[in-house]
DSSP file (Angstrom, degrees, kcal/mol; ACC not computed):
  #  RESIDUE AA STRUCTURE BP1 BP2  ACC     N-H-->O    O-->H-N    N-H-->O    O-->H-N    TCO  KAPPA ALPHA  PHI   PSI    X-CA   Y-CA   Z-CA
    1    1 A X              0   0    0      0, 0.0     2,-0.2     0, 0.0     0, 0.0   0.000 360.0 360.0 360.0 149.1   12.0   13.3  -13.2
    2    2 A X        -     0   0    0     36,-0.0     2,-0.3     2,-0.0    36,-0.1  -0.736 360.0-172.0-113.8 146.1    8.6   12.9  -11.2
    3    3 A X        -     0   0    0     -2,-0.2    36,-0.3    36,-0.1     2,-0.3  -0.921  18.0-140.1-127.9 153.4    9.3   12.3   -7.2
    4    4 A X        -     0   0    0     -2,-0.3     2,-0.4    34,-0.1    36,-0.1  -0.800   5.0-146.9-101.3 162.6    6.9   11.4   -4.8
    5    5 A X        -     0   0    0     -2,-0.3    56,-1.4    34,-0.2    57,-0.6  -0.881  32.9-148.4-134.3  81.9    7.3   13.2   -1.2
    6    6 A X        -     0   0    0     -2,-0.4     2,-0.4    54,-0.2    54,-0.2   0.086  15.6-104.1 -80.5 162.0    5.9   10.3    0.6
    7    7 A X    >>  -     0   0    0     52,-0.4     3,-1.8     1,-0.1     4,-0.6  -0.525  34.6-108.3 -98.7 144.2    4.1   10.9    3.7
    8    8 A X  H >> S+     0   0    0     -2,-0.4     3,-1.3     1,-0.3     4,-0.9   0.791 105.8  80.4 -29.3 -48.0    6.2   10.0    7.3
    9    9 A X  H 34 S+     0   0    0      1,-0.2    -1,-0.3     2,-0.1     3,-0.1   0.798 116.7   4.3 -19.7 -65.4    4.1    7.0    8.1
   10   10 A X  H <4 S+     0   0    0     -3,-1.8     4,-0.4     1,-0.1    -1,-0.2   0.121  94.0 100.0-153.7  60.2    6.1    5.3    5.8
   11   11 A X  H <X S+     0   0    0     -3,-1.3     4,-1.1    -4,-0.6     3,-0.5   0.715  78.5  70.2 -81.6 -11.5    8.8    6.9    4.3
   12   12 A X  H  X S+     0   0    0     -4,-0.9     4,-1.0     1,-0.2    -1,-0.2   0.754  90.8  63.8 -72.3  -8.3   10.9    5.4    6.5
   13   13 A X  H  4 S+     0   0    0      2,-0.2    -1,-0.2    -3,-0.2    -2,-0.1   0.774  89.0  64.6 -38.7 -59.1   10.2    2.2    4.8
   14   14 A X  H >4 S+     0   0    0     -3,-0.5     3,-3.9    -4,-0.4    -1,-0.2   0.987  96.9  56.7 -36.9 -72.2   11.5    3.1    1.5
   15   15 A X  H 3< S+     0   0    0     -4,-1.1    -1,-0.2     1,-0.3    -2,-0.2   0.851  99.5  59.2 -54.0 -34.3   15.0    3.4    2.9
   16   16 A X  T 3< S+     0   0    0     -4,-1.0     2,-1.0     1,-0.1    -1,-0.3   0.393  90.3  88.4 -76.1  15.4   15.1   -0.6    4.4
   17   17 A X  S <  S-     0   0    0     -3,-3.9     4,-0.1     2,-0.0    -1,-0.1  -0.642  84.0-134.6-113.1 102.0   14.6   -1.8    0.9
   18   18 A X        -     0   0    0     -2,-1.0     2,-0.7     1,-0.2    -2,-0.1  -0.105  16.4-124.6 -60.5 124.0   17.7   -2.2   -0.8
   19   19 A X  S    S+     0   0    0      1,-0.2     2,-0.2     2,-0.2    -1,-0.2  -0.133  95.0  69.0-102.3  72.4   17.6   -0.8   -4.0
   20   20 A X  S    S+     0   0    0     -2,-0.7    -1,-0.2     2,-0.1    -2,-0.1  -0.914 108.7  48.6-102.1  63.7   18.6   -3.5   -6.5
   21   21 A X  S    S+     0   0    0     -2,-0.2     4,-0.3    -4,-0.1    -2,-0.2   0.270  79.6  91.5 167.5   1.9   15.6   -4.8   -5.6
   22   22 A X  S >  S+     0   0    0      2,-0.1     2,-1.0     1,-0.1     3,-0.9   0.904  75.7  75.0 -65.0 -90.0   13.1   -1.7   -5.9
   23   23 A X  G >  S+     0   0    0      1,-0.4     3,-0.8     2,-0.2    -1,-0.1   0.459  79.3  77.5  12.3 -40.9   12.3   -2.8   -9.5
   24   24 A X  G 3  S+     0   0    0     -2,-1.0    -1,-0.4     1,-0.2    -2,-0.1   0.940  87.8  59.1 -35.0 -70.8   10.2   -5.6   -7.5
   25   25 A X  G <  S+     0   0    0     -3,-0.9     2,-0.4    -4,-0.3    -1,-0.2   0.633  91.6  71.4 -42.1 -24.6    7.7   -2.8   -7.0
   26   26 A X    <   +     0   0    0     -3,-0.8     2,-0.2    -4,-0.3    18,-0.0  -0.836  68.2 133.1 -96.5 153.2    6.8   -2.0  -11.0
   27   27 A X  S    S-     0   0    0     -2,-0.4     3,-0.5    19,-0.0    -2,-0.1  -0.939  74.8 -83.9 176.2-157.2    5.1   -4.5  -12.2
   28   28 A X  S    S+     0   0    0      1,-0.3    18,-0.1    -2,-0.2    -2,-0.0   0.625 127.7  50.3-108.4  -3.0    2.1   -5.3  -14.2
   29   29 A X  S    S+     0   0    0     16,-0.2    16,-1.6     2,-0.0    -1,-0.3  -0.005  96.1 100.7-104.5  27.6   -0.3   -5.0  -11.0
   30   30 A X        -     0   0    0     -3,-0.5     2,-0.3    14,-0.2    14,-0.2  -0.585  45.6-177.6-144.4 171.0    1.4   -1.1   -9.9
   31   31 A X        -     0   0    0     -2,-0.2    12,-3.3    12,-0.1     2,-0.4  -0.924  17.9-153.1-165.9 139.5   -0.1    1.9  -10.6
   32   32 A X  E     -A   42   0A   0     -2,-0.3     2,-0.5    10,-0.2    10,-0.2  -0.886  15.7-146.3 -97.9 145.9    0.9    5.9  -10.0
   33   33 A X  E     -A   41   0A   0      8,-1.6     7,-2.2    -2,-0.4     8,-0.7  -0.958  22.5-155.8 -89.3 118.7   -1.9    8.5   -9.6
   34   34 A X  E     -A   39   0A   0     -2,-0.5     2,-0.7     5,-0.2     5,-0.2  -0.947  25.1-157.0-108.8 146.4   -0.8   11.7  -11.1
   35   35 A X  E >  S-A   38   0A   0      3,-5.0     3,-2.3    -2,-0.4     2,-1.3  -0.942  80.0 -60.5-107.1 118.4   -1.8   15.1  -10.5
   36   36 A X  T 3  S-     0   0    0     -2,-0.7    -2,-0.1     1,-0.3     3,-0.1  -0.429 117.4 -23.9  60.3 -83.3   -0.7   16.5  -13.8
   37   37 A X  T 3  S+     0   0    0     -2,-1.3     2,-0.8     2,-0.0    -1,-0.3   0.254 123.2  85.4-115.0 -14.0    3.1   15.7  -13.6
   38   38 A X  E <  S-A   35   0A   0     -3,-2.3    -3,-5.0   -36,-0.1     2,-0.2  -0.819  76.6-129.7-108.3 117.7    3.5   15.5  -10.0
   39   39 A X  E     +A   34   0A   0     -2,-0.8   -34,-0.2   -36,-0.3    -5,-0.2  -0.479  24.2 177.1 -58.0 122.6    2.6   11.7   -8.0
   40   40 A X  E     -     0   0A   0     -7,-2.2    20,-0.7     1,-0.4     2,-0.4   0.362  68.3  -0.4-121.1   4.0    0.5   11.6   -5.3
   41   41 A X  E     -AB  33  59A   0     -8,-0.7    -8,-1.6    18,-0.2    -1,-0.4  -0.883  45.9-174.7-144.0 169.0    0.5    7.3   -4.8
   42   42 A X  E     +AB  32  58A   0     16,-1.7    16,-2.4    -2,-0.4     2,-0.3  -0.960  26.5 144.6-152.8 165.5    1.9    4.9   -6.3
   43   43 A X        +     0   0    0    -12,-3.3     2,-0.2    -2,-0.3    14,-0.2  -0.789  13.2 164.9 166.2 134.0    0.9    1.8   -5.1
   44   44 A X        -     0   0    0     -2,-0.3    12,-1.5    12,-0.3     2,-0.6  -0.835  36.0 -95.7-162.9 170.6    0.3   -1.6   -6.4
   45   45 A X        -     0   0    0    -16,-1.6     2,-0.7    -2,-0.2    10,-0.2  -0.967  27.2-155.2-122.8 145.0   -0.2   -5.5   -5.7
   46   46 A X        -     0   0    0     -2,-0.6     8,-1.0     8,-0.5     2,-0.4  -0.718  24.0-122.6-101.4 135.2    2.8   -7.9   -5.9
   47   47 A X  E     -C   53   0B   0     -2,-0.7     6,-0.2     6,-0.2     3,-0.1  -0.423  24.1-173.0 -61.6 117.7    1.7  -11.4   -6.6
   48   48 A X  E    S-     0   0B   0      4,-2.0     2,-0.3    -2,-0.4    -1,-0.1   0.904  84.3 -41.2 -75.2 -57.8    2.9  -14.5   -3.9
   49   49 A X  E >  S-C   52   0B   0      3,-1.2     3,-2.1     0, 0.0    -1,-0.4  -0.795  99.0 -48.8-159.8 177.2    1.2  -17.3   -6.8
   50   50 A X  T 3  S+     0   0    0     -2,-0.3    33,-0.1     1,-0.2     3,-0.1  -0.481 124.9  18.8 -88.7 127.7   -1.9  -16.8   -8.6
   51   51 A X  T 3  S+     0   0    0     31,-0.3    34,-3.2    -2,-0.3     2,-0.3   0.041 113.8  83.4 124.3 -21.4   -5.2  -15.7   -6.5
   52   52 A X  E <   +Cd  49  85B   0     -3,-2.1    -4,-2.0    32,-0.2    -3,-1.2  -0.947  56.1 135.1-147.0 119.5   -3.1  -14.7   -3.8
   53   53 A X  E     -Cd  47  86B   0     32,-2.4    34,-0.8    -2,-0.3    -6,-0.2  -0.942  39.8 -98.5-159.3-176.1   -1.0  -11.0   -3.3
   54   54 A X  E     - d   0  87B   0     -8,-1.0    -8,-0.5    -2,-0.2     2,-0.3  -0.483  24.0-133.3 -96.3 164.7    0.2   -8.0   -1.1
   55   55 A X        -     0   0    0     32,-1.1    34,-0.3   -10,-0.2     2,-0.3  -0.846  30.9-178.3-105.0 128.9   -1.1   -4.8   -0.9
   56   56 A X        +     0   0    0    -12,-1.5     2,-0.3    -2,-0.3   -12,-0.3  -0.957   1.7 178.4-145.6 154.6    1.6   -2.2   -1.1
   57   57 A X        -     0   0    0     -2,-0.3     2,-0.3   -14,-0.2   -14,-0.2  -0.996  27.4-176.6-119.1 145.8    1.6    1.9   -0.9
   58   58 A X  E     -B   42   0A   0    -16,-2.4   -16,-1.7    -2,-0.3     2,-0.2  -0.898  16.9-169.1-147.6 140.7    3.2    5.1   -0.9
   59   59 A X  E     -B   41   0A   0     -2,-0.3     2,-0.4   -18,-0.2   -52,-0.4  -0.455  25.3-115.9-106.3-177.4    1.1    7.8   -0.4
   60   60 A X    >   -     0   0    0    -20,-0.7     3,-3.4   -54,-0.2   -54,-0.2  -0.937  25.6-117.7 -95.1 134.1    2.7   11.7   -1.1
   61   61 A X  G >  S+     0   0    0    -56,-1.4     3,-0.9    -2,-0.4     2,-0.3   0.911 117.1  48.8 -34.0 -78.8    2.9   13.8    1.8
   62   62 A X  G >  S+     0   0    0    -57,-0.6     3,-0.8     1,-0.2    -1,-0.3   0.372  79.5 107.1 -64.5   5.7    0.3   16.2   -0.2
   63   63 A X  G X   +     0   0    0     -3,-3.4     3,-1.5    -2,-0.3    -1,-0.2   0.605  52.0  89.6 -60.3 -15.6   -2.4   13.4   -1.2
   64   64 A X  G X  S+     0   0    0     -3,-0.9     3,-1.1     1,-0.2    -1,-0.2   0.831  73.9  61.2 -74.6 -11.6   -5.0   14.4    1.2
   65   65 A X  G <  S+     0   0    0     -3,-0.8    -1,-0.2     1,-0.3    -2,-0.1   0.504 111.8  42.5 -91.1  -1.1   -6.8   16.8   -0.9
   66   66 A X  G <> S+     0   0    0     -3,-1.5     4,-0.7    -4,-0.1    -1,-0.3  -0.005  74.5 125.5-117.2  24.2   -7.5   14.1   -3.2
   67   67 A X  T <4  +     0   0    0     -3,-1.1    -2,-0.1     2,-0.3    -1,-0.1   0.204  68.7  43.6 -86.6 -24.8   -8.2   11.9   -1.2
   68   68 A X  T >> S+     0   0    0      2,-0.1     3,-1.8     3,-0.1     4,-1.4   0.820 112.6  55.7 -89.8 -62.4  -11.6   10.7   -2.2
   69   69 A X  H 3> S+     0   0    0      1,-0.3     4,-1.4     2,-0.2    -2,-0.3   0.811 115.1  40.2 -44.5 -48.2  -10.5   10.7   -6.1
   70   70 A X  H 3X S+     0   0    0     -4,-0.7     4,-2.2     1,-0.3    -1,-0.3   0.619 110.0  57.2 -99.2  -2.0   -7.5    8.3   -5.1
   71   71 A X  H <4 S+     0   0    0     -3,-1.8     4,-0.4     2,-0.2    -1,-0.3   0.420 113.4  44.3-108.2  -1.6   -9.6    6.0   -2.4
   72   72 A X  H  X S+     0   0    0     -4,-1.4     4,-1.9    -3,-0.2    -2,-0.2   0.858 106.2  52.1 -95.1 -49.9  -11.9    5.3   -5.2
   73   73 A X  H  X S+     0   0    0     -4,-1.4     4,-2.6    -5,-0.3     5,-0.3   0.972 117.8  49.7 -58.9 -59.9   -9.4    4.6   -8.2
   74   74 A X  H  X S+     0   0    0     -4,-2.2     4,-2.6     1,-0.2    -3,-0.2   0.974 107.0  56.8 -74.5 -37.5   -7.9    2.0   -5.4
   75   75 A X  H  > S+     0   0    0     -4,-0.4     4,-1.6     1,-0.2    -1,-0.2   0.872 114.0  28.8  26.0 -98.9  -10.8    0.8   -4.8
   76   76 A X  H  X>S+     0   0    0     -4,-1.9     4,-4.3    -3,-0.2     5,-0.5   0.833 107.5  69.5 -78.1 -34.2  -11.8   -0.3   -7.7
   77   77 A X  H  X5S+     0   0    0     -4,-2.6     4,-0.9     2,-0.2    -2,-0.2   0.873 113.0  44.2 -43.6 -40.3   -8.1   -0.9   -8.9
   78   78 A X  H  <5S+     0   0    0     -4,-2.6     5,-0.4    -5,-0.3    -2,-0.2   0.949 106.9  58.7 -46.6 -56.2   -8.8   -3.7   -6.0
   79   79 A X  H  <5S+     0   0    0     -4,-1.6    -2,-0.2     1,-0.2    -1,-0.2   0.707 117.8  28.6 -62.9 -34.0  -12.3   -4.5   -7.3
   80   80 A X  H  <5S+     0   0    0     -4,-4.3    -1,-0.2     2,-0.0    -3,-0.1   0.621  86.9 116.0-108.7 -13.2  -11.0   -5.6  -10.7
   81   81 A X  S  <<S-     0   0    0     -4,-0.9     2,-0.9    -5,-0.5   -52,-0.0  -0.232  80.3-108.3 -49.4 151.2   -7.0   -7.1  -10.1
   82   82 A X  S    S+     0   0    0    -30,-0.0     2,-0.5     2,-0.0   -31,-0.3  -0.191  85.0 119.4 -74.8  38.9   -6.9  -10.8  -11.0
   83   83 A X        -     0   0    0     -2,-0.9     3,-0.3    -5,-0.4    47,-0.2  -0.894  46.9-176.8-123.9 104.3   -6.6  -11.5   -7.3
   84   84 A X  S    S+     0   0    0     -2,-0.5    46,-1.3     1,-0.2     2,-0.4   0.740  89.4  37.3 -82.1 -13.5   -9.1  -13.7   -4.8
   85   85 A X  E     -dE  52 129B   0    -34,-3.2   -32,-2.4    44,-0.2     2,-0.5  -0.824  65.0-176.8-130.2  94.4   -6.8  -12.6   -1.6
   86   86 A X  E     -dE  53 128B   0     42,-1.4    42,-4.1    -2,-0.4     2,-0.2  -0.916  13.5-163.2 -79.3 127.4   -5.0   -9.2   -1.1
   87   87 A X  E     +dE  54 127B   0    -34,-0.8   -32,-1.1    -2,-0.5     2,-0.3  -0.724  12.2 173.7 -58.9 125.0   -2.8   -9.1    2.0
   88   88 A X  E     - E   0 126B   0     38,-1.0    38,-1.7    -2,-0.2     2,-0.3  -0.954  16.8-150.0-147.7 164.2   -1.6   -5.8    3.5
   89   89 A X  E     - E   0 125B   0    -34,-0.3     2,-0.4    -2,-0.3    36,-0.2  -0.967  11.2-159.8-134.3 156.7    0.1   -5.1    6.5
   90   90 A X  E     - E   0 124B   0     34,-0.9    34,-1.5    -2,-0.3     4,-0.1  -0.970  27.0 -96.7-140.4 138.5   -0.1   -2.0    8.5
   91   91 A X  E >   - E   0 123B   0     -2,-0.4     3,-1.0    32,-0.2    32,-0.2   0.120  34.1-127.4 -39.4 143.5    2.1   -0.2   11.2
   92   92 A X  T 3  S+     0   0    0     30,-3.3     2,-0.2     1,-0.2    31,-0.1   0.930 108.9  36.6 -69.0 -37.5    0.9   -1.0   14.2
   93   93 A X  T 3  S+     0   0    0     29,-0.1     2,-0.6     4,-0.0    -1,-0.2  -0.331  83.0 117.2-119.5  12.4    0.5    2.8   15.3
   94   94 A X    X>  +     0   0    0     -3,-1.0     4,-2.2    -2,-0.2     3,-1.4  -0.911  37.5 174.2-117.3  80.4   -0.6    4.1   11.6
   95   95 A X  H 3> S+     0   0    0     -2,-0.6     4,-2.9     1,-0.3    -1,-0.2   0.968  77.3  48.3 -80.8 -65.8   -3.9    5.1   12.9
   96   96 A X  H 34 S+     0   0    0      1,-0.2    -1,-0.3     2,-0.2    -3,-0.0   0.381 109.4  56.8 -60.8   1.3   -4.8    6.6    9.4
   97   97 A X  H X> S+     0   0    0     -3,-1.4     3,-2.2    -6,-0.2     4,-1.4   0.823 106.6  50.3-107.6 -56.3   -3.5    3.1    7.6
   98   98 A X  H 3X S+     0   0    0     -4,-2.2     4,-1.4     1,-0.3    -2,-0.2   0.843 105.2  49.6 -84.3 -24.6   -5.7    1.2    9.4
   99   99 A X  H 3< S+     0   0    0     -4,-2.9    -1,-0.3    -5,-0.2     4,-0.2   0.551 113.1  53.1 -83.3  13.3   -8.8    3.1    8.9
  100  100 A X  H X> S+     0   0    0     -3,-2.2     3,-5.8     2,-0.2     4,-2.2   0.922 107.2  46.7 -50.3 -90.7   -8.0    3.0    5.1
  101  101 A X  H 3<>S+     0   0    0     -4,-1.4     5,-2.5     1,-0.3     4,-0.4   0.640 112.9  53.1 -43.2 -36.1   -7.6   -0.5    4.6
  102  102 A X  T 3<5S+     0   0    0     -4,-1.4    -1,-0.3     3,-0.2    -2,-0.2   0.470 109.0  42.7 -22.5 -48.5  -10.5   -0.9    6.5
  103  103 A X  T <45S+     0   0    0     -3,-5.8    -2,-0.2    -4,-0.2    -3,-0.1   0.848 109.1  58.1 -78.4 -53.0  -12.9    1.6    4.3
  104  104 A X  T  <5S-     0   0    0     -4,-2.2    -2,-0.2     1,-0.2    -3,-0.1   0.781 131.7-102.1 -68.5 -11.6  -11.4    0.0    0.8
  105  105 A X  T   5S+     0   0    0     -4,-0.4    -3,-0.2    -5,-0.3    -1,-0.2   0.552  72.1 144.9 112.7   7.0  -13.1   -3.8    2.8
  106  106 A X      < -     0   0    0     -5,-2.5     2,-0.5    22,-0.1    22,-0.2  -0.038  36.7-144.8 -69.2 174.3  -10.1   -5.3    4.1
  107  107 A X  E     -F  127   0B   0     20,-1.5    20,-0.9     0, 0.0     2,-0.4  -0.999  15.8-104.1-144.9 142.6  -10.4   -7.1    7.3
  108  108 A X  E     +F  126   0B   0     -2,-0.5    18,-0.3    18,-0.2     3,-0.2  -0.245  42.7 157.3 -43.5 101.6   -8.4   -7.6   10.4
  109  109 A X  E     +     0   0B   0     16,-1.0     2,-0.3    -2,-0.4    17,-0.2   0.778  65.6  27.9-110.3  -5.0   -7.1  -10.9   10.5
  110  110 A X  E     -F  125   0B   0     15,-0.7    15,-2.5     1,-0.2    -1,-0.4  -0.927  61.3-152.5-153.1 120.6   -4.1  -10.6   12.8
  111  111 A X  S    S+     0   0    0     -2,-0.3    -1,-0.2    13,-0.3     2,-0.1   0.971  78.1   9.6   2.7 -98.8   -3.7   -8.1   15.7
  112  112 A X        -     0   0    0     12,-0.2     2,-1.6    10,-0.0    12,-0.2  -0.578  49.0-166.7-141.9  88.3   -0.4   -7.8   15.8
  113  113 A X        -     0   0    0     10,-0.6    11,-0.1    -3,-0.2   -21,-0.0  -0.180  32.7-147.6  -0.1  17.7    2.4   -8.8   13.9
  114  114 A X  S    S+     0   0    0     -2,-1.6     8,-0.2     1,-0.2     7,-0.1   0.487  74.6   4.2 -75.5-172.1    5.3   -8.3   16.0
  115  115 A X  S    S+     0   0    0      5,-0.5     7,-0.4     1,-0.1    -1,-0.2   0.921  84.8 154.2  54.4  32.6    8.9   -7.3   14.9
  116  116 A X        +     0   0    0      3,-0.0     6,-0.2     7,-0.0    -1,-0.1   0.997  50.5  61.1 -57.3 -74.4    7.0   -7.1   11.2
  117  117 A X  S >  S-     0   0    0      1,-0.1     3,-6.0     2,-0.1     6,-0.0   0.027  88.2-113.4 -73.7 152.8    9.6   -4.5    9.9
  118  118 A X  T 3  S+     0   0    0      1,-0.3    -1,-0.1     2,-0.1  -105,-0.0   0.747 119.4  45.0 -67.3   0.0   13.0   -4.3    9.2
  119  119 A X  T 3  S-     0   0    0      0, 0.0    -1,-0.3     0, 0.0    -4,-0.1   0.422 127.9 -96.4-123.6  23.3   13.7   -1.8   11.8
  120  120 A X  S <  S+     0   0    0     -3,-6.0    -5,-0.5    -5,-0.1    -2,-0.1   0.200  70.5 147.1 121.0 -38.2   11.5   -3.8   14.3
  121  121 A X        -     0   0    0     -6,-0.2     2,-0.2     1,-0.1   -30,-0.0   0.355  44.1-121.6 -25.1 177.4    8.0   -2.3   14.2
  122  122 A X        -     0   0    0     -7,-0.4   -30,-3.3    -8,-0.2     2,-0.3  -0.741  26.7-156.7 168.0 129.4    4.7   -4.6   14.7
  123  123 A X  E     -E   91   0B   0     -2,-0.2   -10,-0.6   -32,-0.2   -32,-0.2  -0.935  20.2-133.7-131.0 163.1    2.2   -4.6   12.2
  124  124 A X  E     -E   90   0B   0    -34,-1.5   -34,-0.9    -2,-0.3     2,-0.3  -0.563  30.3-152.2 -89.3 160.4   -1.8   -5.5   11.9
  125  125 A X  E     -EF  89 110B   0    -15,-2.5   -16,-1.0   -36,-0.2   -15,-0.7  -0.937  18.1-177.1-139.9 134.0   -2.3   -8.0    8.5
  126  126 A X  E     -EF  88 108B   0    -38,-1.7   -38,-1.0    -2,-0.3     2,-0.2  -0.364  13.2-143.6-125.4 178.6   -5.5   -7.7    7.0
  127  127 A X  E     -EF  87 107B   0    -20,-0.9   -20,-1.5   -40,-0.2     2,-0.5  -0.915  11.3-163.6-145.2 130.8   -7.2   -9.4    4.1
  128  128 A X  E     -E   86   0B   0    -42,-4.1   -42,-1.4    -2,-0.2     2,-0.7  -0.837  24.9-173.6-131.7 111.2   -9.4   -8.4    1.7
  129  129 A X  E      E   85   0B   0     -2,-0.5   -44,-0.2   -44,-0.2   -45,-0.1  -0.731 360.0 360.0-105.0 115.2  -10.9  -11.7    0.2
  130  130 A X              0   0    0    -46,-1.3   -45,-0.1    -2,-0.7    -1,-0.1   0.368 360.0 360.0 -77.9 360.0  -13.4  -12.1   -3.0
């Protein structure tokens, strides 16, 4: 069985999502990166209606050294989804999320979110629009 050993930013995430209700996350738009056997993202968009979806990650704790390799395959994973608006939200304090979303072309559209997350957190919500 393959685990990812997501990186702190937001593993705590994981745990507020009840799971009967993970399953949400596979889909036809989701995606793992493997290095061999072993996951370093997974990471996908879920559709609100057609045109129009979130941006979702989980990155493994050991991703950085591949870091170029995986910011290009999403990327482009962006560049070619059936989607004219991707949505993502990012911890407000996720220094390294926001300069991501940010390189892959998203744009700021919202500050701050607050009380985004279940356990209370503030988020930024970006767009990345075609």
């Amino acid at each position: 069985m393959m685990n990812l050993d997501e990186q702190v930013a937001t593993k705590y995430l994981i745990a507020q999502m009840p799971m009967d209700q993970a399953h949400v996350l596979e889909g036809p738009y989701s995606f793992t990166g493997l290095d061999g056997e072993h996951p370093l993202i997974c990471a996908g968009v879920l559709p609100y209606w057609t045109g129009r979806g979130e941006a979702w990650a989980m990155v493994g704790r050991d991703a950085g050294r591949y870091y170029v390799a995986i910011h290009k395959a999403v990327k482009r994973f962006f560049d070619v989804a059936p989607f004219e608006r991707i949505e993502a939200h990012v911890a407000l304090n996720f220094e390294a999320g926001h300069r991501w979303v940010k390189m892959i072309g998203f744009t700021l559209e919202v500050a701050e979110k607050r009380k985004y997350f279940p356990d209370g957190g503030s988020a930024s919500a970006y767009a990345l629009v075609k």
